[in-house]
N, C-alpha and C positions, 0 to 999 in steps of 0.2 A: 138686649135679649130679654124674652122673658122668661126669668126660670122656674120652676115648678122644682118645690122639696116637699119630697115627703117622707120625711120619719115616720117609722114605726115603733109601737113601744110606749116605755115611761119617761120621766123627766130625762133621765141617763140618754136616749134616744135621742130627744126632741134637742135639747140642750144644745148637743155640737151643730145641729141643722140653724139653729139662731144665729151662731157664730157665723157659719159659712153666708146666711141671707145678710147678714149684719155687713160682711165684705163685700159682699155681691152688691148691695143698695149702695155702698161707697164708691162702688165704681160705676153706676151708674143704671145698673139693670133691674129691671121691675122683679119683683120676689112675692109669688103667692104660695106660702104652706097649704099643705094638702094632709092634715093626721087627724089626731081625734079632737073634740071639741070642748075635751077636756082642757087642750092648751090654748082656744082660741082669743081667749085676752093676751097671752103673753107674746102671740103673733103678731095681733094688731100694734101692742106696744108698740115693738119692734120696728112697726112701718110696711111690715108686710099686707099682702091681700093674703083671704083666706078660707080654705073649703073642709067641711071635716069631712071623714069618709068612716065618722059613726060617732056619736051620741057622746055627749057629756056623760048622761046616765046609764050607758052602754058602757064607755069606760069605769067608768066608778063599781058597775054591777060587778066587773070582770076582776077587777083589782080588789074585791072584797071575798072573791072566793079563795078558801084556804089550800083549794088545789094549785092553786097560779103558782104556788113554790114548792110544790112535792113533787121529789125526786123524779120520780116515773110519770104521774100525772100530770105535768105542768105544760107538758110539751101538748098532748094530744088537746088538751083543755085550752089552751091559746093558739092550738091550730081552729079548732071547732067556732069557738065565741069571737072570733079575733081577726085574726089572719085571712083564713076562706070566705069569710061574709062580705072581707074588705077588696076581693080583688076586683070584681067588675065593679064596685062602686069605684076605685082607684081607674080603672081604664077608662072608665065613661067621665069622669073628672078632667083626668087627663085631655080623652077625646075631644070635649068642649073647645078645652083652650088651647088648644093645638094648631098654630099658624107655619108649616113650612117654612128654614131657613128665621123665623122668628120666635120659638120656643124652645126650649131645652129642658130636660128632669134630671133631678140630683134625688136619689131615690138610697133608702135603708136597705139594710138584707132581703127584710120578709115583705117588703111593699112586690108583690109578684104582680100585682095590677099594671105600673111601672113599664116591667120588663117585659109583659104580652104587648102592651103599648108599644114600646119600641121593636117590637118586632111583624107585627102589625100596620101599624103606623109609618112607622122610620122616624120614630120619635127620637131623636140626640138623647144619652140616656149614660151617665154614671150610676154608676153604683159606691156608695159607699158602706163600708165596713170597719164597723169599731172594735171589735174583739177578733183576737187573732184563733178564735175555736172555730168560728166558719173555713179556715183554712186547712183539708187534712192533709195528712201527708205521712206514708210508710215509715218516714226518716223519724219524725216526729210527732208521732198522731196525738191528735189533743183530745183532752179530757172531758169526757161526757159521762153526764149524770149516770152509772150504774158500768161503765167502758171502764173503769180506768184498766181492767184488766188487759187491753189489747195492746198496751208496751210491754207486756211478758210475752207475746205471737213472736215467732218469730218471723223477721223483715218479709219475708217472700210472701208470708200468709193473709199479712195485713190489707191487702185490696181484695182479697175471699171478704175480711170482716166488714169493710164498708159498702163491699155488694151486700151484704145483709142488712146492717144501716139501711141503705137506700131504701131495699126491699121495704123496711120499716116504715122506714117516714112516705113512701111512697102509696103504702096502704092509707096516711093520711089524708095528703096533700093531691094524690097527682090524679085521685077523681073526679073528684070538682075542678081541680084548675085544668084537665083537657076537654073536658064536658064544656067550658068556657071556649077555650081554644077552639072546641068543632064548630061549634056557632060562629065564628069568628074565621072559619076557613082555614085555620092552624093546623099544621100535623101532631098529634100526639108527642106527648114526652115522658121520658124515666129519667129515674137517679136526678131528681129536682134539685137536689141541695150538693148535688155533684159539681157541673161545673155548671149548668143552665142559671143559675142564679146569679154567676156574676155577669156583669154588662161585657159585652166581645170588646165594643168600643172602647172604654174606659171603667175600671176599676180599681178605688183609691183604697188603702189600707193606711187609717187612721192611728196609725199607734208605731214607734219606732223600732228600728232592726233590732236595737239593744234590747230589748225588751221580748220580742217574740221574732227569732233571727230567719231571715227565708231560708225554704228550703225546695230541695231540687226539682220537686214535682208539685209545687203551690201554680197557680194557673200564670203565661207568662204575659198578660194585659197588666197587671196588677203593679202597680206604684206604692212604694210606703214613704210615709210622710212623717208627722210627729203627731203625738196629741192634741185633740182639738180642745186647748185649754180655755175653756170659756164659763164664766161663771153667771152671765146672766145680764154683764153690762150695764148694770143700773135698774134693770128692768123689775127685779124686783130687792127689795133693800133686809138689811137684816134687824129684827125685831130691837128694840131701844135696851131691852133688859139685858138678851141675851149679849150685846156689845158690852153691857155696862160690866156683865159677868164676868168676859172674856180681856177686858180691860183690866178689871180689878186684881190677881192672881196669877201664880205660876200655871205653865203651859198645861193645860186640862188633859184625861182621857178622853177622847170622844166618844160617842157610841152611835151606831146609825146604821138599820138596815133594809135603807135603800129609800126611793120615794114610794114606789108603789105596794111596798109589804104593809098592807091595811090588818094586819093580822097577828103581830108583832111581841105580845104582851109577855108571852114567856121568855122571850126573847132579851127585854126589855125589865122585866122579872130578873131573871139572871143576873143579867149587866148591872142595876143597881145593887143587887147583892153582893156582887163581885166586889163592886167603887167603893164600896162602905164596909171593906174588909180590907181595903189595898192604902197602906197610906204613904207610899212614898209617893213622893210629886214631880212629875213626867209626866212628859208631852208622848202621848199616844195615840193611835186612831183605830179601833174595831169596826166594823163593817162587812157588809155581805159580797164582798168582791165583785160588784158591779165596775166595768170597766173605766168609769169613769169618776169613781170615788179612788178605785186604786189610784188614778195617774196622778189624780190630787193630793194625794197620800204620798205619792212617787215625790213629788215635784216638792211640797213640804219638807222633805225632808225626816220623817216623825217614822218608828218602829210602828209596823201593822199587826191586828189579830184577827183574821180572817173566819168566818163563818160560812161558808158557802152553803144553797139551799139548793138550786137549779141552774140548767141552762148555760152562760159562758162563768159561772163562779166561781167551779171547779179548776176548770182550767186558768183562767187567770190568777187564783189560790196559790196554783201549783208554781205558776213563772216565777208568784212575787216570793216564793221559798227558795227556789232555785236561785234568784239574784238576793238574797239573804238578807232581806228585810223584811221578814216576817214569819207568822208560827199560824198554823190554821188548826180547828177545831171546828170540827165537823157537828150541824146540827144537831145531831140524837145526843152528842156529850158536851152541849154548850149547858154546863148548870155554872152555879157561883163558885162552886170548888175548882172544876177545872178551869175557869177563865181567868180566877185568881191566881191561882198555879201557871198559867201559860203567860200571864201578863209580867209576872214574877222572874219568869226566863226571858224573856221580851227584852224587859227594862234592864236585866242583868249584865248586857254583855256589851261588853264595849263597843267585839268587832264591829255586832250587828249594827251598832250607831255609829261607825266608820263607814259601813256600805250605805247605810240610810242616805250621807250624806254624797256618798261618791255618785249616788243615784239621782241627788238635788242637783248636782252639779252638772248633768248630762242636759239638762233643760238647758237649753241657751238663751240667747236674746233674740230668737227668728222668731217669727208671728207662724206657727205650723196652719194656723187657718188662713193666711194670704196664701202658702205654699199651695196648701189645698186647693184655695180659688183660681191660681195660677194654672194648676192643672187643669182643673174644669173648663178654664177656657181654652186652652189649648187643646183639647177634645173635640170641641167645637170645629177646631182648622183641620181634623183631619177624618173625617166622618167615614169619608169615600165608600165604599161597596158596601162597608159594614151597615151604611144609612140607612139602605134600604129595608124594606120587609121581608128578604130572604136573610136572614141572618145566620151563622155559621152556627152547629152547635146544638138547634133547635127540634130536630128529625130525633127521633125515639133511636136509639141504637142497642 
């Protein structure tokens, strides 16, 4: 088979799409990425074929704007420069290589180019999903930048407030993506980020029950798996110094937020002010809660201090306090006093390095990216109705 991935996003994105192509070429099937061009050495490493579906210096221009992490702005600002510019170039990519019964797409949340394709086309078409915030739900609604209020609604009201959501994001998104659509012969659609965006066929959720538990009204196609723990495979290595560093000494704090925060400085400010006031010696990790520094974090073993800026930060912030390894500090009060102070309560407590570990120990020995690929192919044997271009789901209601 040949399959088409395409990540959308930063390294956190692209990253688990490696792993899955990395499986996929082992067993035998051709793998051409489809993201930005920003990643396209790391694909070819890999063995992959490969098409961007926008600009080395399109990504970098996007990643340098200080909106990409503000709270309210970040969303509309990677809808505008990002997302909607990428979908018909995503469809028409896709359309190229598209051979009946001999292609298949493993496609990100926001590749919506993807999902017209497969409805369209009858393109075989996963969806994957690494953060458990795309998933809402009455029982347990996740945490969006400026929402956390809507766990105080009460239960009955909560689908009032994600009809307002939708309204939102639909004044972004659902212009231009059915303006596409009509060219395309499509009916219109609402509430885009409702349920239209996961695949009918198959939809994987990358991250384990323990961690973000289902709940009764998450959509019922949806499979969860474990993290897709992959660090890059050789592809690229870690600088000579920094090994010699981490060789030499007791377990360091780390500090890190994220690959695509081009903007960092205060941040980074802080955090050394902090490090040069803190002198006991503990193994820590700070970070901006991207979902796959958390797991790495998870899987380590090591007490967290969370920062979140945007988009799924918040929410996955929120899980890793709930499973009690970790203390969050919200951007507007990350200065050196409180992250000394919060690193202080961190390192303090024993429990907390009781759960850290109890939460190492839930990684097992399964390959969660074979589980994954296992999946994907078994999607393939069972297409039936779904295959087609009438796909369920798709009609404006």
């Amino acid at each position: 088979m040949h399959v088409l991935l395409v990540p959308f996003g930063s390294a956190g994105d692209v990253y688990p799409f490696l792993g899955l192509g990395a499986e996929l070429r082992r067993r035998g099937h051709r793998v051409t990425m489809i993201t930005a061009g920003y990643f396209e050495q790391l694909a070819l490493k890999a063995g992959f074929e490969f098409a961007p579906f926008t600009s080395r210096e399109v990504y970098l221009e996007v990643i340098g704007d200080p909106d990409l992490w503000h709270p309210q702005r970040s969303v509309p600002l990677l809808a505008r420069r990002s997302v909607i510019p990428a979908i018909e170039v995503v469809y028409r990519l896709i359309a190229e290589r598209y051979q009946p019964g001999e292609t298949a797409v493993v496609a990100g949340s926001l590749a919506f180019g993807a999902r017209v394709a497969q409805e369209k086309l009858g393109v075989p078409l996963t969806t994957i999903h690494l953060q458990p915030v795309v998933f809402r739900s009455r029982y347990e609604p996740p945490i969006h930048p400026g929402l956390g209020w809507i766990r105080q609604v009460p239960v009955p009201l909560r689908p009032a407030v994600f009809r307002l959501m939708d309204y939102m994001v639909d004044n972004i998104y659902a212009g231009p993506l059915n303006a596409f659509r009509a060219g395309l012969g499509l009916a219109p659609i609402r509430r885009v980020m409702d349920g239209w965006w996961h695949s009918p066929q198959s939809t994987l959720a990358l991250f384990p029950k323990w961690f973000a538990a289902p709940q009764p009204d998450w959509p019922r196609q949806v499979q969860f798996l474990e993290f897709p723990m992959y660090d890059g495979g050789g592809l690229e290595s870690v600088p000579p110094g920094l090994q010699a560093f981490l060789d030499a000494g007791d377990p360091p704090i780390v500090f890190t937020s994220g690959s695509a925060m081009a903007t960092g400085e205060e941040f980074f400010a802080a955090s050394a002010a902090a490090a040069a006031n803190f002198v006991t010696s503990a193994a820590a990790f700070v970070h901006h809660g991207g979902i796959g520094t958390s797991a790495q974090a998870l899987r380590a073993g090591v007490p967290q201090l969370v920062a979140p800026c945007s988009y799924d930060q918040l929410d996955n912030a929120a899980r890793l306090q709930r499973l009690g390894v970790s203390v969050t500090v919200l951007r507007k009060r990350y200065t050196a006093d409180h992250v000394a102070s919060a690193l202080t309560r961190l390192l303090a407590d024993p429990a907390r390095s009781a759960r850290c570990a109890s939460c190492a120990s839930q990684f097992g020995a399964g390959d969660g990216l074979a589980a994954a690929v296992d999946a994907i192919e078994r999607a393939w044997g069972r297409r039936g109705a779904a295959g087609t271009a009438a796909v369920p789901g798709t009609v404006a209601a």
